[in-house]
Every structure is written in structure tokens, then in C-alpha cells.
matplotlib code that plots the C-alpha trace (Angstrom):
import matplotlib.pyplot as plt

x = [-12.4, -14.7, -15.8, -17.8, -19.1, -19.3, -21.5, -20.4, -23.0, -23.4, -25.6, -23.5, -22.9, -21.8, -23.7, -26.6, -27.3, -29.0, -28.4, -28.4, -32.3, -33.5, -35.5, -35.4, -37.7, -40.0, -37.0, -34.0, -30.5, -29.1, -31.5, -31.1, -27.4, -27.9, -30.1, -27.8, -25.1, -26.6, -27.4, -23.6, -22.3, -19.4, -20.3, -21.2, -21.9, -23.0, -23.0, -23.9, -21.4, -22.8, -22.2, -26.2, -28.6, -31.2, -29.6, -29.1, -32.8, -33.9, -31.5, -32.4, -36.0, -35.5, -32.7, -31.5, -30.1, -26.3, -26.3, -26.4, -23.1, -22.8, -19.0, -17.0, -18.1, -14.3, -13.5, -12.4, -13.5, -15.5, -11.9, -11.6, -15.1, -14.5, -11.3, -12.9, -16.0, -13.3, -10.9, -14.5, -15.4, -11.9, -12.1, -16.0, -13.9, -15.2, -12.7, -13.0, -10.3, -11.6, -13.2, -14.9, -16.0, -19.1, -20.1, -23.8, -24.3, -24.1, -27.5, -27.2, -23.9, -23.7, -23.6, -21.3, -19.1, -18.6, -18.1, -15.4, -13.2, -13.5, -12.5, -9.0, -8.0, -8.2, -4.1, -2.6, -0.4, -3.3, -3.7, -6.3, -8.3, -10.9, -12.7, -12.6, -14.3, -13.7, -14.3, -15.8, -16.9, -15.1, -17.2, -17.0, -13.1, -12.9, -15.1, -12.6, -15.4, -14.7, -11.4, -9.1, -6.8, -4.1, -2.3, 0.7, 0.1, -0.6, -3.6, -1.8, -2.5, 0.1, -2.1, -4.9, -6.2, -9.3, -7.3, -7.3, -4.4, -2.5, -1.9, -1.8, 0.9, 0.2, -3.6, -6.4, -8.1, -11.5, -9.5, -7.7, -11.4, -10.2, -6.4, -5.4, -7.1, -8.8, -10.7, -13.1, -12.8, -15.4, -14.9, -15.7, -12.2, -11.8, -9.0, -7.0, -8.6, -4.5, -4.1, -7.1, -6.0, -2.3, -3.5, -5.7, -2.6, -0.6, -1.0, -2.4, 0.6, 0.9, -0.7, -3.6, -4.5, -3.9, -6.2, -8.3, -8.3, -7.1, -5.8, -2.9, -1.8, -1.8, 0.3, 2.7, 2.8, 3.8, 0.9, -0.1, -3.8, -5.1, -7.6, -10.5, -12.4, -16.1, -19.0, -20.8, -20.1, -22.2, -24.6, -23.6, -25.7, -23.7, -26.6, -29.9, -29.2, -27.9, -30.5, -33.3, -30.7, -30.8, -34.5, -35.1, -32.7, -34.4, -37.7, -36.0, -34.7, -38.6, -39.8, -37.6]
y = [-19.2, -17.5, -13.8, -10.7, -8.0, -4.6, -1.9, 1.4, 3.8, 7.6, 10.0, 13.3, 13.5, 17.0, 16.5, 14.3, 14.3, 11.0, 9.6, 5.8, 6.5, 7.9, 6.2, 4.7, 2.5, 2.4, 1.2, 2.8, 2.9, 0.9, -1.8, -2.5, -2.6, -4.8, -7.0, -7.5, -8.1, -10.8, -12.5, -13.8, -16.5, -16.9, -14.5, -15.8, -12.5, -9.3, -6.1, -2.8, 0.1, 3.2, 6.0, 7.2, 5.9, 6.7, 4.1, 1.5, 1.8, 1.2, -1.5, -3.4, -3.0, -5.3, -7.8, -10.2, -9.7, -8.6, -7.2, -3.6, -2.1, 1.9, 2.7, 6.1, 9.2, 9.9, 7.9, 9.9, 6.6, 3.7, 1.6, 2.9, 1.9, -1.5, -1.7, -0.5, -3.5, -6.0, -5.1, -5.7, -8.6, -10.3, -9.2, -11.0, -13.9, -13.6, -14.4, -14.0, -14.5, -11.9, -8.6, -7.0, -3.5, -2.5, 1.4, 2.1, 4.3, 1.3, 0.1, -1.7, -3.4, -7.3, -10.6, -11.8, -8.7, -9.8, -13.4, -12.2, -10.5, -13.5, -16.3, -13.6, -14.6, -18.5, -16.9, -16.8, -13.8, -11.6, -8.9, -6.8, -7.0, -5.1, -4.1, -2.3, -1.8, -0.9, 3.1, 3.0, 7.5, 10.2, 12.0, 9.2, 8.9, 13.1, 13.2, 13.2, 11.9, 8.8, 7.0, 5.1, 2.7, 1.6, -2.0, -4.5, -7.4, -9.3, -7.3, -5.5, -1.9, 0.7, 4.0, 5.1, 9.1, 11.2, 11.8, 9.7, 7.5, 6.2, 10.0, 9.3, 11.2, 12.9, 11.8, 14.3, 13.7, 12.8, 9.8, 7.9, 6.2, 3.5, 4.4, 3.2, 0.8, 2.5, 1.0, 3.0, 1.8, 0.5, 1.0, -2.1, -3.7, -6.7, -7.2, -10.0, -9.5, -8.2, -6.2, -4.0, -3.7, -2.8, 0.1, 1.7, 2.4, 4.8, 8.5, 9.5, 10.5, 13.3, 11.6, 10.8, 14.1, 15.4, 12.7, 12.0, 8.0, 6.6, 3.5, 5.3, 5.2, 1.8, 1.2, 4.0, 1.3, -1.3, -3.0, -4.8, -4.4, -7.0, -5.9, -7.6, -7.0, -7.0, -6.1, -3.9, -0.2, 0.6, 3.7, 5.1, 7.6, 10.8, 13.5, 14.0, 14.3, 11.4, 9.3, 11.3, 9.5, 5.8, 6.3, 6.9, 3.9, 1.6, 2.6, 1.5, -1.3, -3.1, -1.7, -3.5]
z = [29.2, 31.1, 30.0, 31.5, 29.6, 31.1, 30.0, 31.6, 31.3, 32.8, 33.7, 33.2, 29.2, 28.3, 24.8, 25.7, 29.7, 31.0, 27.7, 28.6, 29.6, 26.3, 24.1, 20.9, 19.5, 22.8, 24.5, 26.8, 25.0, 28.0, 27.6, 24.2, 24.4, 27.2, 25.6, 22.9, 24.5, 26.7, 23.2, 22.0, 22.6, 25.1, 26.9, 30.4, 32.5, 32.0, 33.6, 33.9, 35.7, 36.3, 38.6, 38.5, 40.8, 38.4, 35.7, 38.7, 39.4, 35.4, 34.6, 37.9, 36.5, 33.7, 34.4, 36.7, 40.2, 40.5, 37.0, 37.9, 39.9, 41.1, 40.4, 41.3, 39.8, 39.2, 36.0, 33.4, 30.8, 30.9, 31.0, 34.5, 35.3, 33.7, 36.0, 39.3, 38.3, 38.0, 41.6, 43.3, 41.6, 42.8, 46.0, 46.3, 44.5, 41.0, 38.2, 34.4, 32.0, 29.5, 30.1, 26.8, 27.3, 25.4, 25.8, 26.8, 23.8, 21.5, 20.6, 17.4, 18.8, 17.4, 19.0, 16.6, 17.3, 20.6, 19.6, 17.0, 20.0, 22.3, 19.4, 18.9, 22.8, 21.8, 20.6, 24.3, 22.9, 22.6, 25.4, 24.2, 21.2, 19.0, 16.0, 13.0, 9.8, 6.6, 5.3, 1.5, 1.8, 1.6, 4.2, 6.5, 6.1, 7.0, 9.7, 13.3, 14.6, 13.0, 14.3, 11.8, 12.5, 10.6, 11.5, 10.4, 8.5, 11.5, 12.0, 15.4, 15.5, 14.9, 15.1, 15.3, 14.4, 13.8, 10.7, 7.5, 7.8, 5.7, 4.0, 0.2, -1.7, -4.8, -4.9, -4.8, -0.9, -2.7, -4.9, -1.7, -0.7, -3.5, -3.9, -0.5, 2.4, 5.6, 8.4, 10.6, 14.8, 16.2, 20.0, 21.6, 23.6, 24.7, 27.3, 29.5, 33.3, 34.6, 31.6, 32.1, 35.9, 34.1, 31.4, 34.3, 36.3, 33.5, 33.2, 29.9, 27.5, 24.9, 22.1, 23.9, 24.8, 21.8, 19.7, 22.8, 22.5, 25.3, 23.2, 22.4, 25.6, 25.7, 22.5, 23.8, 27.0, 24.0, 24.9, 21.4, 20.4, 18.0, 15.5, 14.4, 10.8, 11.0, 8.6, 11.2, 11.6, 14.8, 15.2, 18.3, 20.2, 21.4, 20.7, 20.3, 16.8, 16.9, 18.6, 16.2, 13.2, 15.0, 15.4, 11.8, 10.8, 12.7, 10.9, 7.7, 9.3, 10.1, 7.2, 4.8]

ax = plt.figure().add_subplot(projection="3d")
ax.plot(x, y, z, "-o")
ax.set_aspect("equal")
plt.show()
């Protein structure tokens, strides 16, 4: 099984402009995640998508040759970009059997994460896979900025919200942390190289603009996504207030 892992990353960030450049720790966002990423096992390829010339320049500055690729400045997600990576890599007749997408505003993103979604396609009947983790705060479980997924007992996804699902009946919101199960996404996919060119193709559908997670379109396809359990609830970086919060973790992190 042979796997790429695509990093898109872009220039144009409403909340955070040229965000995969910033800093933290003495080191750009896009490196770290890239440098992570090259780290787990299984993976044999790794590259960086990005519509900015800028990030081209910086990410050819510090890896090896071919790793870098300038995309469309039309993709309305980094799927797309993924995609549009893919159709060009086929055409130069490069094939992978799995493609796991890993956003460029993932720093503290896990080898073993990665490893975790490519040992889930060792199952031929998984299409596309990826992680959750579990939600143990209130705040956390409130927050739409964190989305929950709910799944069957063969860990395949049946929703996911910015809302706390499951909804727990006659129980106070501040007692279902406890009373009921929830898992927090962790938005790293991992997907067969046909079905990504396949879930590129739809046009988004209700739900999806009305949650804004383009994963629902793909379960309103009735494509099944497998979920995977893991320990790690990334930091991601979609503000400055977010990368001043990252920079501060990491400070506890080599102090300890």
C-alpha cells in the first residue's frame, strides 16, 4: 500500500493571513506540520499544495525536491486541493493507494495519528477514514468550534455537528459530559486515491452549508467514513490568538 500525504496550505486566511508562515517556536507552522508528518511510518510521500508563491518558496527552502506543488487559487477546501495534487500526479504516472489529507494549520499533529488512519485501510471496505477523540469539558463540548461526531457501533460515522450530539433528555447541559459519550473531530482524512477524485465531483448539499463541514456531504453521497479513536486532540492554528495559545503550550511542553 503505498500512501501520500498532502498538506494544503494558503496564503489568503480571512482570520489569520499568511498563516502557514508564522512562527511558533522559531519555526514556520508549515514546517513543523511538515516535519511531523514526514516522521510516521507508512507514509512514503509527502507534499505540500499551495496556491502562494510565497509558501512554494519557504517550503522548497527546507525540503527535498518535488515536495512543494502551486495548485488553483479556486478551491473552496483543501479536499479540492488534495484532488487537483492527485489528477496531476496520475497524469506524470504517479499512483498511491491512499491519500491522507493533513491541514497546514496543524502543528502538533502525531505520527502515530497518521499511522492509526493508514492501519484502518488494511479493511478493503474502508473508503475514507479519520479521527476522533474523546470530549471530557463542558466548555469544550459547547464550543461550535469544536466538531462532534457521533458513530455506529462499527465505529462508521452517522453525524457530525458543531452541536453536542447525542442531545441528552432530561439532564441539565452541564451533567451530559459524564451522562452520555462524545468525541471531538480531529480533522485529518484519510481517503482511497478514486474516492477522493469521487467526493470532489458533488455539489455541496444543505447540510453542509448549513454546518459548514464538508464531510457531510460525503455521508449524504452514502459514502461511509470510518472513525478512528486516538488520545490526541490537536491545537490547531486559525488566529493569532490562537498561535499566541500554541506558543505558550509548547513552553510548558519543554519545561516539563
Amino acid at each position: 500500500m503505498k500512501v501520500l500525504a498532502i498538506i494544503p496550505a494558503r496564503y489568503a486566511s480571512t482570520r489569520f493571513p499568511g498563516k502557514p508562515l508564522a512562527e511558533l517556536g522559531g519555526e514556520s507552522i508549515i514546517s513543523r506540520v511538515y516535519n511531523r508528518v514526514r516522521r510516521a511510518e507508512g507514509v512514503d510521500d509527502v507534499m505540500v499544495a499551495t496556491d502562494d508563491e510565497s509558501i512554494c518558496d519557504h517550503v522548497e527552502s527546507f525540503c527535498e525536491e518535488g515536495a512543494v506543488m502551486m495548485t488553483s487559487d479556486t478551491h473552496t477546501s483543501g479536499t479540492e486541493r488534495c484532488g487537483e495534487v492527485v489528477e496531476r500526479l496520475e497524469r506524470q504516472g504517479y499512483f498511491y493507494d491512499v491519500i491522507i489529507n493533513v491541514q497546514g494549520d496543524e502543528p502538533f499533529v502525531e505520527p502515530a495519528q497518521l499511522q492509526t488512519l493508514i492501519e484502518a485501510f488494511k479493511d478493503p471496505k474502508v473508503q475514507i477514514a479519520t479521527l476522533a477523540t474523546s470530549i471530557k469539558d463542558t466548555d469544550e463540548l459547547l464550543s461550535p468550534n469544536n466538531v462532534k461526531v457521533v458513530f455506529d457501533q462499527n465505529f462508521k460515522a452517522l453525524y457530525f455537528s458543531r452541536q453536542p450530539i447525542p442531545y441528552v433528555r432530561d439532564v441539565e447541559v452541564k451533567k451530559w459530559v459524564g451522562t452520555a459519550a462524545y468525541y471531538k473531530h480531529v480533522g485529518i482524512y484519510a481517503f482511497r486515491s478514486q474516492v477522493l477524485a469521487q467526493i470532489c465531483k458533488p455539489v455541496p448539499c444543505l447540510i453542509e452549508k448549513s454546518e459548514r463541514l464538508e464531510q457531510l456531504r460525503w455521508l449524504y453521497e452514502g459514502l461511509p467514513i470510518q472513525v478512528c479513536l486516538t488520545d490526541h486532540a490537536n491545537i490547531g492554528i486559525d488566529t493569532p490568538e490562537d498561535l499566541a495559545a500554541a506558543e505558550k503550550y509548547l513552553k510548558q511542553k519543554k519545561t516539563k
